[in-house]
N, C-alpha and C positions, 0 to 999 in steps of 0.2 A: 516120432520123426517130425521134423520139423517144415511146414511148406517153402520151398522155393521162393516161394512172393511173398512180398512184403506187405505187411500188417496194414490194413488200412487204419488210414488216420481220423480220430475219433471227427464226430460232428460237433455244432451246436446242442446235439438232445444228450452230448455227453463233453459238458464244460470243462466238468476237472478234468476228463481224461485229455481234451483241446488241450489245457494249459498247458500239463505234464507236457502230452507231443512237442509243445513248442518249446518248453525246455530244451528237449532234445534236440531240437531243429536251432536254438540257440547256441547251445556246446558245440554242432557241428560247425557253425559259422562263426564262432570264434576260433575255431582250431583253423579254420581255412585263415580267417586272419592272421595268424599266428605263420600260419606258414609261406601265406602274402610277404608278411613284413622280414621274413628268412630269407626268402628268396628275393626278395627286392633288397637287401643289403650286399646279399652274395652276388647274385648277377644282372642287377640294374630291374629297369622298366622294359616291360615285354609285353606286344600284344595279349597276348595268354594274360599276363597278369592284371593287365588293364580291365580286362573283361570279367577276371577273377573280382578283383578289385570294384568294379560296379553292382556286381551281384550282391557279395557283401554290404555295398552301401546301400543299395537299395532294400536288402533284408533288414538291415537295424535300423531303415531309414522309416520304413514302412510296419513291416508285421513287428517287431522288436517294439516300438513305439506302440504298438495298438493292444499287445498282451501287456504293457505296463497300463495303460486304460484299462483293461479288462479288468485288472489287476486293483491296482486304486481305487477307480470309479466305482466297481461291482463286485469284486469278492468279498476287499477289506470292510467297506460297509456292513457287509453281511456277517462276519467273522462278528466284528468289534459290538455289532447288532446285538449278535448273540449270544456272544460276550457279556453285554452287560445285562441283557434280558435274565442269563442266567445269578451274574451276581446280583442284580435286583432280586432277583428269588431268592439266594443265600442269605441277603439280609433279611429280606421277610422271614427265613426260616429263625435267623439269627433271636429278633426280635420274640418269634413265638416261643422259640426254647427258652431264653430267658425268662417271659414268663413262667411257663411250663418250671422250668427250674425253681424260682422265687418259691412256687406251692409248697412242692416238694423241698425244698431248705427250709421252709417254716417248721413243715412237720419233723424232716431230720435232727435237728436243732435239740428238740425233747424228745425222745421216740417213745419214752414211757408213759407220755400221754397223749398218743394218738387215739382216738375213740374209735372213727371210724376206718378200722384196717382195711376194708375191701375199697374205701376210696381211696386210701391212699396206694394200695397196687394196683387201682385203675391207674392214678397219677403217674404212677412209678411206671408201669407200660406205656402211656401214653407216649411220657417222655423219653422212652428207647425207642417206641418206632420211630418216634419223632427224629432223631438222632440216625438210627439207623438208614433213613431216607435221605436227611442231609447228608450224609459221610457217602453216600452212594453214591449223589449227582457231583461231589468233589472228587472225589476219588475217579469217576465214571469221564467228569467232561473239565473240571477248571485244572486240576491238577494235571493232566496229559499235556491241556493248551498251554499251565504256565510252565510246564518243560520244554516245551517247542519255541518261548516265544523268548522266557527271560534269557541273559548273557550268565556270564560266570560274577562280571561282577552285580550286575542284580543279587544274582541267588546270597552273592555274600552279605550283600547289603541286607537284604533278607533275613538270613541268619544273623548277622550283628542283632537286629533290631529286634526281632524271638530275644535272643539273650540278653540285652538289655532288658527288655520288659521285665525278664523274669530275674534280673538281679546276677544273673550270671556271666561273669569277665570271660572275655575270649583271648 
């Protein structure tokens, strides 16, 4: 069962959930607008709506204005922060595997004259966990963001340029 009263609305010591709320509290005040501008076509200017009408402007004038700061100022920072923190990382990782791989392609190249077999399945594990750790933090954090963030036509653009690389016409 559900309480009667309404949810109180998050703090400061819980941001995301502030923002989310004021989503909400934005959808409401655009629907009041919406229904401002109905009612002022249909039956003129009306005390009621005047007042309606202030409230409104002072919502978007005020808290609307200050969660786009929030926004800007302090999330996206953080986001794009983290962002690149982690693609900094990917190319480190990028950079290592390559190595790691070059070892490993020398010795694939001839396998019949590998001498030392036990280095080279160190090698060859090394460079799966290696791999396995990269494909984790992509799979786990860049890949979810670059669902959320790119359009349709990124993603295609995207894809053109895979299949270019790879020689294959679209």
């Amino acid at each position: 069962m559900s309480s009667p009263f309404p949810q109180p609305a998050p703090d400061f010591s819980d941001p995301l959930g502030l923002l989310r709320a004021c989503h909400g509290r934005i959808e409401q005040h655009s629907q009041l607008l919406l229904q401002l501008a109905q009612q002022l076509q249909q039956q003129g200017c009306s005390a009621e709506l005047s007042q309606a009408a202030d409230k409104v402007y002072r919502y978007f004038s005020t808290a609307v204005r200050h969660h786009h700061e929030d926004e800007e100022r302090d999330l996206f920072p953080r986001l794009t922060q983290l962002a690149a923190e982690q693609l900094n990382t990917l190319r480190q990782q990028h950079q290592q595997l390559d190595a790691q791989w070059a070892a490993v392609a020398t010795l694939l190249r001839h396998p019949a004259t590998i001498e030392d077999r036990a280095e080279f399945v160190r090698l060859g594990e090394a460079l799966a966990s290696a791999y396995r750790e990269h494909i984790a933090l992509e799979e786990a954090e860049i890949l979810p963001l670059a669902e959320q963030i790119l359009d349709r036509d990124q993603l295609k653009a995207l894809g053109q340029a895979m299949a270019t690389r790879r020689g294959v016409p679209l």
